[in-house]
N, CA, C and O of each residue as an XYZ file, in Angstrom:
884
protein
N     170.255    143.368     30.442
C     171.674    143.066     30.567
C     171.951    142.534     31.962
O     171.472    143.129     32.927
N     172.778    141.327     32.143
C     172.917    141.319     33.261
C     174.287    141.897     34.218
O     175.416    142.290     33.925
N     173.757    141.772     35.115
C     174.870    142.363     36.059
C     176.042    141.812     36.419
O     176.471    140.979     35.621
N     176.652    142.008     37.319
C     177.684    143.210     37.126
C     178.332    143.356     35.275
O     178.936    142.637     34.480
N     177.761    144.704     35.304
C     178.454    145.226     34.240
C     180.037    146.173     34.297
O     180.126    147.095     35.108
N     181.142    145.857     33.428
C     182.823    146.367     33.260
C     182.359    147.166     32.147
O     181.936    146.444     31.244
N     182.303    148.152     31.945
C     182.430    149.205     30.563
C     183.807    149.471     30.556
O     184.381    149.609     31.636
N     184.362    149.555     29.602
C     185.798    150.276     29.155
C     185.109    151.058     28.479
O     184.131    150.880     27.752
N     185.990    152.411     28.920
C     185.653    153.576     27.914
C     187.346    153.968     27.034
O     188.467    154.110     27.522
N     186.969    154.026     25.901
C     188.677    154.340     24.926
C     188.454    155.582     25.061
O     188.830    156.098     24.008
N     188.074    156.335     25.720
C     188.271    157.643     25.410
C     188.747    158.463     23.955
O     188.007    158.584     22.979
N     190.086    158.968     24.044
C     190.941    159.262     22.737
C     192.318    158.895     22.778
O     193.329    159.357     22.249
N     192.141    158.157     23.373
C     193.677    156.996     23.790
C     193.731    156.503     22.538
O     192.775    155.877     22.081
N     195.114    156.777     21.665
C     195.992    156.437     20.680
C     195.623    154.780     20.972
O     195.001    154.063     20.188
N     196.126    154.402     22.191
C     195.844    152.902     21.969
C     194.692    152.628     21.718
O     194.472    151.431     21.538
N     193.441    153.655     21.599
C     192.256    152.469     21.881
C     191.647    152.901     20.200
O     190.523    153.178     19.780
N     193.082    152.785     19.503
C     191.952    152.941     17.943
C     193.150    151.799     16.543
O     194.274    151.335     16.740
N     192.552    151.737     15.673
C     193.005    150.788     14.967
C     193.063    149.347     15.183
O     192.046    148.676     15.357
N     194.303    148.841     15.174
C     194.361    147.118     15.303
C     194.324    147.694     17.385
O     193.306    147.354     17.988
N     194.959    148.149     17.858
C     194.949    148.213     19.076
C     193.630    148.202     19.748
O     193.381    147.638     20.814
N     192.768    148.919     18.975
C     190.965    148.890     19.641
C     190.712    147.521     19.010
O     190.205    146.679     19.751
N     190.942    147.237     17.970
C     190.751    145.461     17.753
C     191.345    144.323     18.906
O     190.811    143.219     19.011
N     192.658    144.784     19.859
C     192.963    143.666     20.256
C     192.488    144.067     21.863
O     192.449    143.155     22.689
N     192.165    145.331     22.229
C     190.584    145.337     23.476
C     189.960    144.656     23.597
O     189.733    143.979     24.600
N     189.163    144.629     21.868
C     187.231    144.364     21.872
C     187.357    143.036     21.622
O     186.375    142.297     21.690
N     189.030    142.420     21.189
C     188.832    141.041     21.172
C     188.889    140.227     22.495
O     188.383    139.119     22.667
N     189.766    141.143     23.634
C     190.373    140.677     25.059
C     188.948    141.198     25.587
O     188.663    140.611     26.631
N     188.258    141.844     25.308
C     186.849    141.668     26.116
C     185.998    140.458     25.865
O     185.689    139.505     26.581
N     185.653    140.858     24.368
C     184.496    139.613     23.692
C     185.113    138.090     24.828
O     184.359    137.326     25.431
N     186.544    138.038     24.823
C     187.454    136.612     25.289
C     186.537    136.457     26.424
O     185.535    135.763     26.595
N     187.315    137.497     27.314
C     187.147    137.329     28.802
C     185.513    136.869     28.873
O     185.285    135.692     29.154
N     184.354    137.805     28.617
C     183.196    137.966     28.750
C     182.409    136.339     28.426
O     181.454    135.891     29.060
N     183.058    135.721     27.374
C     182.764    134.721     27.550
C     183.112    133.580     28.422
O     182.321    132.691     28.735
N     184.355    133.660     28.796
C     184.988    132.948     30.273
C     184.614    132.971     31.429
O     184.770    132.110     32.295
N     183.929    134.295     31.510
C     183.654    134.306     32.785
C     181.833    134.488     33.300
O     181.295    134.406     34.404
N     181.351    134.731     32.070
C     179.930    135.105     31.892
C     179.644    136.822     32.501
O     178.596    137.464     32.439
N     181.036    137.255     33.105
C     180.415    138.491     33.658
C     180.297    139.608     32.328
O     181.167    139.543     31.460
N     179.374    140.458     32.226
C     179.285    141.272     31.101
C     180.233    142.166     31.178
O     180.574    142.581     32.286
N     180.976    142.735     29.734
C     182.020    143.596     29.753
C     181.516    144.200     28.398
O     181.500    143.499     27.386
N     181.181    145.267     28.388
C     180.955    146.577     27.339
C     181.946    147.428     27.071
O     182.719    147.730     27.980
N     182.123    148.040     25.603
C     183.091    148.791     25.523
C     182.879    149.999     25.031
O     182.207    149.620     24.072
N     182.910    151.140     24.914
C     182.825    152.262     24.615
C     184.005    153.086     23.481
O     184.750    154.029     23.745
N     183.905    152.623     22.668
C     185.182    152.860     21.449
C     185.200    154.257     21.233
O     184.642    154.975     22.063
N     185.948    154.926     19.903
C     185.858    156.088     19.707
C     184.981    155.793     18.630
O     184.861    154.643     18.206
N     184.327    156.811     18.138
C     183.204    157.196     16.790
C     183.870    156.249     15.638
O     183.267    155.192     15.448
N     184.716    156.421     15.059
C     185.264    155.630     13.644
C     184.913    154.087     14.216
O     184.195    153.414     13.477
N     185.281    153.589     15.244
C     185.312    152.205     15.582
C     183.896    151.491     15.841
O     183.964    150.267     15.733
N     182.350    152.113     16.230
C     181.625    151.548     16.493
C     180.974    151.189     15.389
O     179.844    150.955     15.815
N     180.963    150.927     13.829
C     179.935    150.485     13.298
C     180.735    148.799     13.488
O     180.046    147.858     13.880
N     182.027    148.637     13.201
C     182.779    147.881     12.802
C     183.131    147.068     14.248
O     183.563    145.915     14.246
N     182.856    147.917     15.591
C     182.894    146.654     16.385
C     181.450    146.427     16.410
O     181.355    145.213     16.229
N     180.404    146.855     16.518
C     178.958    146.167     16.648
C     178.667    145.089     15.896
O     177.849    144.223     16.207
N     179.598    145.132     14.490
C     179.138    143.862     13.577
C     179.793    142.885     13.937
O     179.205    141.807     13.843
N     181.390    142.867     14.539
C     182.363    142.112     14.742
C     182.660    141.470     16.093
O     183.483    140.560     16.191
N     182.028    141.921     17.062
C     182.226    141.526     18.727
C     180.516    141.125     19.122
O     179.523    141.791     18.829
N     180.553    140.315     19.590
C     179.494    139.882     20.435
C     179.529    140.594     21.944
O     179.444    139.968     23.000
N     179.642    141.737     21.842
C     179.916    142.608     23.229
C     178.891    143.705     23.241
O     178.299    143.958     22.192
N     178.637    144.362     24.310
C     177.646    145.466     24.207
C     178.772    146.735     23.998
O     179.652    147.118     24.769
N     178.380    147.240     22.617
C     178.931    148.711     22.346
C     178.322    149.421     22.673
O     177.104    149.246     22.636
N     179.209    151.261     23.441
C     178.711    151.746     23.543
C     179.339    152.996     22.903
O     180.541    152.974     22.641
N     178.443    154.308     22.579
C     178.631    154.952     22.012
C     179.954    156.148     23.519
O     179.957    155.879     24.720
N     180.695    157.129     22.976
C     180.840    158.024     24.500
C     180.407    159.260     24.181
O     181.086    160.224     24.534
N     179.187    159.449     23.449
C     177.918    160.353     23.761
C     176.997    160.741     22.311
O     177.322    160.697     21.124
N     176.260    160.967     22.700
C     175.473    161.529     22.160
C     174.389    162.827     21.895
O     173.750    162.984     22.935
N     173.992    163.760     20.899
C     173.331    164.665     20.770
C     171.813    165.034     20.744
O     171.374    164.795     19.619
N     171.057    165.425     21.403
C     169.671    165.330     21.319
C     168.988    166.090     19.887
O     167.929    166.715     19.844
N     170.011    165.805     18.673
C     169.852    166.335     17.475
C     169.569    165.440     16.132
O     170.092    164.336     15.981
N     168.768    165.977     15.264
C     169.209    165.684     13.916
C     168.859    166.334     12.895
O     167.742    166.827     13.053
N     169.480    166.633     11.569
C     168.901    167.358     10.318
C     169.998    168.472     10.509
O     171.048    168.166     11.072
N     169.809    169.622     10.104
C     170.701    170.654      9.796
C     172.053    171.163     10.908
O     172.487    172.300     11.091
N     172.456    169.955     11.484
C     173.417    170.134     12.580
C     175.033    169.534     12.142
O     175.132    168.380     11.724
N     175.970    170.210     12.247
C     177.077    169.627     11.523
C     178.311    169.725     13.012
O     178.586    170.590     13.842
N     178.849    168.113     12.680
C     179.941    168.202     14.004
C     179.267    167.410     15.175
O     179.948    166.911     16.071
N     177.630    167.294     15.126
C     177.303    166.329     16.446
C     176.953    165.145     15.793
O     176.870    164.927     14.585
N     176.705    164.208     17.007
C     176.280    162.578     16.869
C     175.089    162.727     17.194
O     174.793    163.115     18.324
N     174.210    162.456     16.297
C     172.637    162.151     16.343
C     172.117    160.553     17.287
O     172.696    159.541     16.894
N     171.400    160.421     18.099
C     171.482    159.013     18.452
C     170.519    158.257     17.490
O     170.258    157.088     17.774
N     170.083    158.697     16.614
C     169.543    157.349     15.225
C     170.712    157.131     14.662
O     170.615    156.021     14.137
N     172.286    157.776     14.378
C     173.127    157.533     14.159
C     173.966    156.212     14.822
O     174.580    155.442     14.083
N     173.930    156.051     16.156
C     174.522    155.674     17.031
C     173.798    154.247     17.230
O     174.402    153.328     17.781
N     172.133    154.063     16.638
C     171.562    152.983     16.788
C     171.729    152.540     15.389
O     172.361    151.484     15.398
N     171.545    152.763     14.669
C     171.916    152.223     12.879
C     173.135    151.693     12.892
O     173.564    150.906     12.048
N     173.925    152.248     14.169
C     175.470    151.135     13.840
C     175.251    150.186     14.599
O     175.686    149.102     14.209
N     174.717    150.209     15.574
C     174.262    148.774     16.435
C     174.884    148.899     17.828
O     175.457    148.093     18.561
N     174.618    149.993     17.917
C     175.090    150.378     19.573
C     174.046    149.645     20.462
O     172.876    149.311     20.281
N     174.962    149.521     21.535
C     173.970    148.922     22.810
C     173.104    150.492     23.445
O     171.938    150.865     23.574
N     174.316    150.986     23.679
C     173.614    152.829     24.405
C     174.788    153.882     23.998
O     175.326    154.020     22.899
N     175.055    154.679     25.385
C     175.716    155.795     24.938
C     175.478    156.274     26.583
O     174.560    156.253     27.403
N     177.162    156.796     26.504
C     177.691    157.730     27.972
C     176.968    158.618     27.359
O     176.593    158.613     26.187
N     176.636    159.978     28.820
C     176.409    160.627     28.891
C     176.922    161.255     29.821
O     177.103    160.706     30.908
N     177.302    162.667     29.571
C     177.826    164.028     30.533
C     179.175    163.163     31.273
O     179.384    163.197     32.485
N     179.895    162.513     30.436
C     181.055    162.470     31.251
C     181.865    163.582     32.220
O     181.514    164.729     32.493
N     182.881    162.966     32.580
C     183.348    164.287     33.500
C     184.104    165.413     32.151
O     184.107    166.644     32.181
N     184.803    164.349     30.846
C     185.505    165.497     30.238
C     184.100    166.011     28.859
O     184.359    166.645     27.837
N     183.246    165.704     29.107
C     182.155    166.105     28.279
C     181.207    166.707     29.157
O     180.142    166.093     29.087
N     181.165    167.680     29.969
C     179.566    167.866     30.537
C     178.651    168.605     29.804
O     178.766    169.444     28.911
N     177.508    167.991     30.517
C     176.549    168.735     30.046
C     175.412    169.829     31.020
O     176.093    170.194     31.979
N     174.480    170.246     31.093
C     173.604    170.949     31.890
C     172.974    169.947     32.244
O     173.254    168.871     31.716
N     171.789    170.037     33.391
C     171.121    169.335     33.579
C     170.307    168.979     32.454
O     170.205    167.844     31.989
N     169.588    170.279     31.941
C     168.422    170.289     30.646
C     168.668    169.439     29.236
O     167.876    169.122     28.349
N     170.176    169.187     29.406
C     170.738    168.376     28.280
C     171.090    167.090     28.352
O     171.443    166.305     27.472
N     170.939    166.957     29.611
C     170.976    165.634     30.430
C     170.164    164.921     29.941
O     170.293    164.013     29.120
N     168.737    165.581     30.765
C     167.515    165.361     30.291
C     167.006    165.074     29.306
O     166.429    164.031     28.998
N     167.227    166.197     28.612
C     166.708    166.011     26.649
C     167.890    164.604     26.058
O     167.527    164.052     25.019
N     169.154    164.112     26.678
C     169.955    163.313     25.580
C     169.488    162.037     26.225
O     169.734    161.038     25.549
N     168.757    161.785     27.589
C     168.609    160.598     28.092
C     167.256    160.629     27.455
O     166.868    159.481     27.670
N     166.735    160.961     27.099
C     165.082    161.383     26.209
C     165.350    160.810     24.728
O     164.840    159.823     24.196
N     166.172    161.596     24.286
C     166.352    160.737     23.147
C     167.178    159.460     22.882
O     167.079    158.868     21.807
N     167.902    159.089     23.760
C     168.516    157.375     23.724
C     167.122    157.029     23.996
O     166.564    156.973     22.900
N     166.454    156.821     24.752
C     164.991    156.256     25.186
C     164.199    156.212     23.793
O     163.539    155.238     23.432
N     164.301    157.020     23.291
C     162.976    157.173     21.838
C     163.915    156.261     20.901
O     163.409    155.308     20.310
N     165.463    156.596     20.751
C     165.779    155.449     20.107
C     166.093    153.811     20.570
O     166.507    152.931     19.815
N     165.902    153.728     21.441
C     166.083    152.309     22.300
C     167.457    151.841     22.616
O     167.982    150.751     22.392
N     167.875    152.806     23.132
C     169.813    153.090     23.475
C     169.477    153.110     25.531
O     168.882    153.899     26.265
N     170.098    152.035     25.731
C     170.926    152.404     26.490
C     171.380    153.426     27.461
O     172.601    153.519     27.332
N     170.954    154.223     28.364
C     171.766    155.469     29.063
C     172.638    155.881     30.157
O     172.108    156.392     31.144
N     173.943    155.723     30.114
C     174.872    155.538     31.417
C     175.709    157.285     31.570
O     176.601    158.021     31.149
N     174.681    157.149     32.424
C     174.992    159.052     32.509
C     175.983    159.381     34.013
O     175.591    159.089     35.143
N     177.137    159.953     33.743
C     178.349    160.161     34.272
C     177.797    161.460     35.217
O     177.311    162.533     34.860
N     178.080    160.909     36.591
C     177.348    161.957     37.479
C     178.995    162.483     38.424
O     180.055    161.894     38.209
N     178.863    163.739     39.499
C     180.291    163.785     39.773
C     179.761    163.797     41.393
O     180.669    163.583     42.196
N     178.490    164.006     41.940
C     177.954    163.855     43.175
C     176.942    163.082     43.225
O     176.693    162.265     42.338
N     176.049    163.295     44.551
C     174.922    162.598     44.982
C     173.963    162.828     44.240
O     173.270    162.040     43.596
N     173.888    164.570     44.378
C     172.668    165.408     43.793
C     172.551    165.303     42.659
O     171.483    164.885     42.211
N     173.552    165.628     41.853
C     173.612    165.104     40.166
C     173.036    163.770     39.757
O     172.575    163.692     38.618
N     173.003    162.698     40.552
C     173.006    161.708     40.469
C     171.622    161.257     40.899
O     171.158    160.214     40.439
N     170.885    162.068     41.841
C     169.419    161.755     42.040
C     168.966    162.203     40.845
O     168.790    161.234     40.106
N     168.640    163.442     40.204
C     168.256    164.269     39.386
C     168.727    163.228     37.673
O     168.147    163.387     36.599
N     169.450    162.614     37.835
C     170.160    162.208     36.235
C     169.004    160.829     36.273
O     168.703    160.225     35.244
N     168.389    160.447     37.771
C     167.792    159.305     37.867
C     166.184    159.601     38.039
O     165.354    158.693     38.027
N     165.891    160.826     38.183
C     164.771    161.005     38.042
C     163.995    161.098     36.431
O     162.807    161.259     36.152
N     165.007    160.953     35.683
C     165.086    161.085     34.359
C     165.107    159.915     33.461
O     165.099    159.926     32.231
N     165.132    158.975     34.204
C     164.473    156.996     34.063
C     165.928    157.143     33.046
O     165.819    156.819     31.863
N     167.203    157.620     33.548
C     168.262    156.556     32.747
C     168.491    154.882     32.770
O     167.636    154.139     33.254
N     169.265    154.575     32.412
C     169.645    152.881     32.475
C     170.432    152.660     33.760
O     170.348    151.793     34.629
N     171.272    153.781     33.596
C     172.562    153.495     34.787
C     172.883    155.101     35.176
O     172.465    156.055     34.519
N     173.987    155.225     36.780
C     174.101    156.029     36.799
C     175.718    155.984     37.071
O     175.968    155.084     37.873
N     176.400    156.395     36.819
C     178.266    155.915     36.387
C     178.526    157.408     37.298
O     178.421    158.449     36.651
N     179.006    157.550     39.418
C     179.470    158.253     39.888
C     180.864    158.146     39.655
O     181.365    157.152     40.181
N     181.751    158.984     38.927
C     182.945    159.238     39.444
C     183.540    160.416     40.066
O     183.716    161.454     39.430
N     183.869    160.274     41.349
C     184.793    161.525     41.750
C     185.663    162.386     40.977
O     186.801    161.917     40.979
N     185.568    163.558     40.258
C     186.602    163.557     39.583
C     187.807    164.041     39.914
O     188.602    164.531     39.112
N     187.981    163.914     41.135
C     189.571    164.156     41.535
C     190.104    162.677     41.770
O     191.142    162.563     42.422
N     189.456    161.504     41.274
C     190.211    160.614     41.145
C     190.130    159.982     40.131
O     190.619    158.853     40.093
N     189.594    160.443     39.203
C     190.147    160.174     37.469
C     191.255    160.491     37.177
O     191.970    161.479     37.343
N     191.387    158.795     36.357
C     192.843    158.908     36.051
C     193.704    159.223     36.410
O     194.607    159.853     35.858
N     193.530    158.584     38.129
C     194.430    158.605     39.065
C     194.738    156.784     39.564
O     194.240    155.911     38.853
N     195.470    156.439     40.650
C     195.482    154.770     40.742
C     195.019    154.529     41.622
O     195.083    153.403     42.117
N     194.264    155.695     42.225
C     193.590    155.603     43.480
C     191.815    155.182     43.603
O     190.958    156.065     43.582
N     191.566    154.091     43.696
C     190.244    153.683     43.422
C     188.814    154.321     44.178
O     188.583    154.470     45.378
N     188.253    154.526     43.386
C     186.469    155.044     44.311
C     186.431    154.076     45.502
O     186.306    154.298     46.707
N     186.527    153.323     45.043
C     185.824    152.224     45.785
C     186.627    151.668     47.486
O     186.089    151.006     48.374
N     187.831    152.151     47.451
C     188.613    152.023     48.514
C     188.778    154.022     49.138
O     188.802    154.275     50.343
N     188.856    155.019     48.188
C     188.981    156.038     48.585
C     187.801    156.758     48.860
O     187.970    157.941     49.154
N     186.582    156.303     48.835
C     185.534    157.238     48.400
C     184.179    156.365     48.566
O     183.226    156.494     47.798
N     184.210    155.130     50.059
C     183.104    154.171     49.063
C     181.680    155.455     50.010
O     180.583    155.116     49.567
N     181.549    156.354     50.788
C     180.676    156.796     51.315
C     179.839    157.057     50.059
O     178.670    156.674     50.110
N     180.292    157.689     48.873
C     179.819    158.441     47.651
C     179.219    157.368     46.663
O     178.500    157.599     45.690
N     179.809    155.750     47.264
C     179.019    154.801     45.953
C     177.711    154.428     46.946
O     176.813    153.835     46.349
N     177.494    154.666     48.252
C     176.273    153.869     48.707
C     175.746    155.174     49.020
O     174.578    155.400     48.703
N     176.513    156.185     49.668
C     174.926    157.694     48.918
C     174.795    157.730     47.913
O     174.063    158.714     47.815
N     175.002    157.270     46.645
C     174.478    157.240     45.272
C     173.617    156.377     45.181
O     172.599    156.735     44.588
N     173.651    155.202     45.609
C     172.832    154.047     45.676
C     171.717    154.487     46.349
O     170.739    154.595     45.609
N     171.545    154.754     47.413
C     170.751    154.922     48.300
C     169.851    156.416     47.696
O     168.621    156.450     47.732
N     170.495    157.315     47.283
C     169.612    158.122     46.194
C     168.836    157.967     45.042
O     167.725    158.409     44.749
N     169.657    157.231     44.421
C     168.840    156.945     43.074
C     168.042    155.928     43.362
O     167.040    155.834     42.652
N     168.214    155.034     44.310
C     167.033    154.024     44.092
C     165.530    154.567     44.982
O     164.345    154.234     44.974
N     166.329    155.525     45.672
C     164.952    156.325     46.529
C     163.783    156.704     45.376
O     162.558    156.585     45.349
N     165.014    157.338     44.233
C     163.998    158.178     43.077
C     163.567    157.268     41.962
O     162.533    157.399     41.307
N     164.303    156.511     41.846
C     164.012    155.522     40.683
C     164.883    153.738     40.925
O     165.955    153.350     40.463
N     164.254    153.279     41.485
C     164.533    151.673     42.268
C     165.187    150.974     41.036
O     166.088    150.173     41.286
N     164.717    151.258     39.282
C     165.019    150.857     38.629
C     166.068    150.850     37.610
O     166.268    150.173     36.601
N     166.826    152.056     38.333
C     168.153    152.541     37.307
C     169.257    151.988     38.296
O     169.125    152.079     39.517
N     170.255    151.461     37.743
C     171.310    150.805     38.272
C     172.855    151.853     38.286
O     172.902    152.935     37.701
N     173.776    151.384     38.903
C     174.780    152.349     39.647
C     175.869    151.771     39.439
O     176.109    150.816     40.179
N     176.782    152.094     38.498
C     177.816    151.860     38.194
C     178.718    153.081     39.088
O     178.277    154.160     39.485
N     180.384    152.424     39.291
C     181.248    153.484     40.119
C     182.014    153.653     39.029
O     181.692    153.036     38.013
N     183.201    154.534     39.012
C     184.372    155.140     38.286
C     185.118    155.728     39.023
O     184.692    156.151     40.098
N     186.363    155.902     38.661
C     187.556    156.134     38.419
C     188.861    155.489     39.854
O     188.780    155.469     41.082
N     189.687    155.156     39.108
C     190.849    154.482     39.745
C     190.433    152.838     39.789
O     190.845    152.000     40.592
N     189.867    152.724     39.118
C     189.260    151.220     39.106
C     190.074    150.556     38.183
O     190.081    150.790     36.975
N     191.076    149.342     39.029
C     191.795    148.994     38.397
C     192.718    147.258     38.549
O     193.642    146.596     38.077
N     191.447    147.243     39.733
C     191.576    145.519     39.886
C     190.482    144.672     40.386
O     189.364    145.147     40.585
N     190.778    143.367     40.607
C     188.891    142.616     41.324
C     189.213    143.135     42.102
O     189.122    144.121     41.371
N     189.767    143.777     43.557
C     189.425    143.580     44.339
C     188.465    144.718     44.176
O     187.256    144.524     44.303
N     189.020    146.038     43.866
C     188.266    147.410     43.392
C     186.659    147.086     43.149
O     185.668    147.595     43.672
N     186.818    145.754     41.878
C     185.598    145.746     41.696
C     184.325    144.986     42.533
O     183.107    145.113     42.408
N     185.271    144.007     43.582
C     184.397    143.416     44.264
C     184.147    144.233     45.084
O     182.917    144.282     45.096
N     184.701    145.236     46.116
C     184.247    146.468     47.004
C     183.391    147.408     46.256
O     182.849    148.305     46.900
N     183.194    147.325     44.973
C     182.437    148.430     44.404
C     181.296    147.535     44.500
O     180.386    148.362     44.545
N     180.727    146.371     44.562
C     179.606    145.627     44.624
C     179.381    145.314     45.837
O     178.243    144.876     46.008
N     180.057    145.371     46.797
C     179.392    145.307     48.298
C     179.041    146.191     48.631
O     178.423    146.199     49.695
N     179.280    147.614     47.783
C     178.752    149.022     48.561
C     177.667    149.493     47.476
O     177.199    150.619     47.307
N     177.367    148.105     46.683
C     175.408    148.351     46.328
C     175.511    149.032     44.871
O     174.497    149.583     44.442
N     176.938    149.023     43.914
C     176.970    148.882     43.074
C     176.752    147.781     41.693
O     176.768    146.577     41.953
N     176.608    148.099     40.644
C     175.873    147.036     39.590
C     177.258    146.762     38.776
O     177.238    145.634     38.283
N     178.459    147.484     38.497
C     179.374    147.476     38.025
C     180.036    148.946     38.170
O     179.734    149.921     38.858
N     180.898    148.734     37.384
C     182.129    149.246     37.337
C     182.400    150.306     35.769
O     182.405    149.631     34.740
N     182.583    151.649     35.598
C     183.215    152.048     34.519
C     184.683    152.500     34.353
O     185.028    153.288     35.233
N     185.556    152.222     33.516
C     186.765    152.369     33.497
C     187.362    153.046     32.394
O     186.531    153.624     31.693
N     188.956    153.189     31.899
C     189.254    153.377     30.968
C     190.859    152.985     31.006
O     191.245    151.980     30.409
N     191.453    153.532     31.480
C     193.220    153.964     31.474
C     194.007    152.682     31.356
O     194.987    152.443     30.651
N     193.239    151.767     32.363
C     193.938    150.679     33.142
C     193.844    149.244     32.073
O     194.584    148.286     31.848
N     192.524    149.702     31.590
C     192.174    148.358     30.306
C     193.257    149.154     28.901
O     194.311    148.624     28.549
N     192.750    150.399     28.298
C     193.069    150.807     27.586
C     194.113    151.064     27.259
O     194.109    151.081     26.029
N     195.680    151.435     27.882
C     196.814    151.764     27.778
C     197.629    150.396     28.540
O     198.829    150.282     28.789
N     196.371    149.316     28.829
C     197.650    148.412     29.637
C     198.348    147.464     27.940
O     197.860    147.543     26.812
N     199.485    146.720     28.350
C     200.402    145.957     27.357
C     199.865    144.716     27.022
O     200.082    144.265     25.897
N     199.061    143.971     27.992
C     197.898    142.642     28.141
C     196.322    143.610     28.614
O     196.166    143.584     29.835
N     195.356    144.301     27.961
C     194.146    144.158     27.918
C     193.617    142.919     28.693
O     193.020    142.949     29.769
N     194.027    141.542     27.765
C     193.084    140.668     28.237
C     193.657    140.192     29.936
O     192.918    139.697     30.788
N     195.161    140.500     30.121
C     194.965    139.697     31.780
C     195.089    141.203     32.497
O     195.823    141.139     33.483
N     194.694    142.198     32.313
C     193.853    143.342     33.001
C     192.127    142.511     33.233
O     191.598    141.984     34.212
N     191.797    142.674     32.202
C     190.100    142.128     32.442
C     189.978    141.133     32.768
O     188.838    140.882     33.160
N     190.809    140.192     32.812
C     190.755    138.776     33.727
C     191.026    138.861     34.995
O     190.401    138.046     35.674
N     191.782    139.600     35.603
C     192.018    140.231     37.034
C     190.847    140.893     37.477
O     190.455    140.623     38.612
N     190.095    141.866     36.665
C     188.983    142.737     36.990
C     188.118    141.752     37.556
O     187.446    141.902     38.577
N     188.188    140.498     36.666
C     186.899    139.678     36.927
C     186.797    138.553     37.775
O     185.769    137.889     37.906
N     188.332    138.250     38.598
C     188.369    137.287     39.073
C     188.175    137.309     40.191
O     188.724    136.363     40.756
N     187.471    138.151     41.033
C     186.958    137.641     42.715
C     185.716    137.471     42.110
O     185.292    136.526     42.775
N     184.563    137.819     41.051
C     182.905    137.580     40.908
C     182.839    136.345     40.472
O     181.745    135.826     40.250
């Protein structure tokens, strides 16, 4: 995939399901082709078989279970690849997980050929999530989730000690920032401080124009 990567995550935002998650994944698919920069989306469960067939965008799942067979209530990730997912968050801030589950769910996206953008909330979390050969490592502060206050202007010490950690442990997993991310400029300071992209949600997801949100995101790259 190339870089800089924009993930929107729909969380369980009312807006980000029905025709409303249709007119996202269409203001992404738009933009992504306008501008060549990659933009992924992260829908809720009902929505990913139906955007993987319908968007030329990288779907992503917002998590997955290191399970399958007699388990009722989780997402299996052969589930998550049979719909045509690109990957799958992991240990968000409102989903965590243990380290050991970290481990075992970035283990199994790997066996199924998913994708792994594992949601770290420090440095240390964030070496350790990378010693574990994820795809990406998505730091957000979480005292500035889903706030308007950006990482990347409030917090950039935490995107280049992340950088500078994970590539110590693994040169090959890439570093996405989060939360308060909510314009280019956000996103161009999140790439001078040695980030690969950007993960989001609030600002794409609940805005009234989606598409000239993500056209703003993308217009200093």
């Amino acid at each position: 995939m190339v870089s800089p990567l924009i993930l929107v995550n729909f969380k369980s935002y009312r807006e980000g399901t029905g025709d409303n998650a249709n007119r996202i994944g269409s203001a992404a698919e738009i933009v992504m082709q306008e501008s060549g920069v990659t933009i992924g989306i992260a829908p809720q469960f009902t929505e990913l078989h139906s955007f993987c067939k319908h968007y030329e965008i990288p779907v992503y799942a917002q998590h997955i279970d290191p399970v399958e067979g007699a388990f009722t209530g989780y997402v299996p990730a052969f589930t998550i690849q049979t719909a045509g997912c690109t990957g799958t968050l992991i240990n968000h801030s409102e989903h965590r997980l243990s380290i050991a589950d970290i481990e075992a769910t970035i283990a199994v996206a790997k066996f199924h050929h998913l994708e792994s953008v594992v949601c770290t909330n420090n440095v240390a979390v964030s070496a350790a999530a990378a010693s574990f050969d994820s795809t990406y490592i998505a730091i957000e502060p979480p005292e500035l989730i889903n706030s308007h206050i950006s990482v990347a202007k409030a917090d950039p010490d935490i995107i280049e000690g992340t950088v500078d950690a994970v590539h110590k442990i693994n040169p090959g997993v890439k570093v996405l920032c989060g939360a308060g991310i909510q314009s280019g400029e956000c996103v161009k300071t999140a790439l001078s401080l040695g980030a690969d992209g950007v993960l989001l949600a609030s600002s794409v997801v609940t805005a009234k124009d989606p598409k000239a949100v993500l056209r703003e995101l993308v217009s200093l790259l």
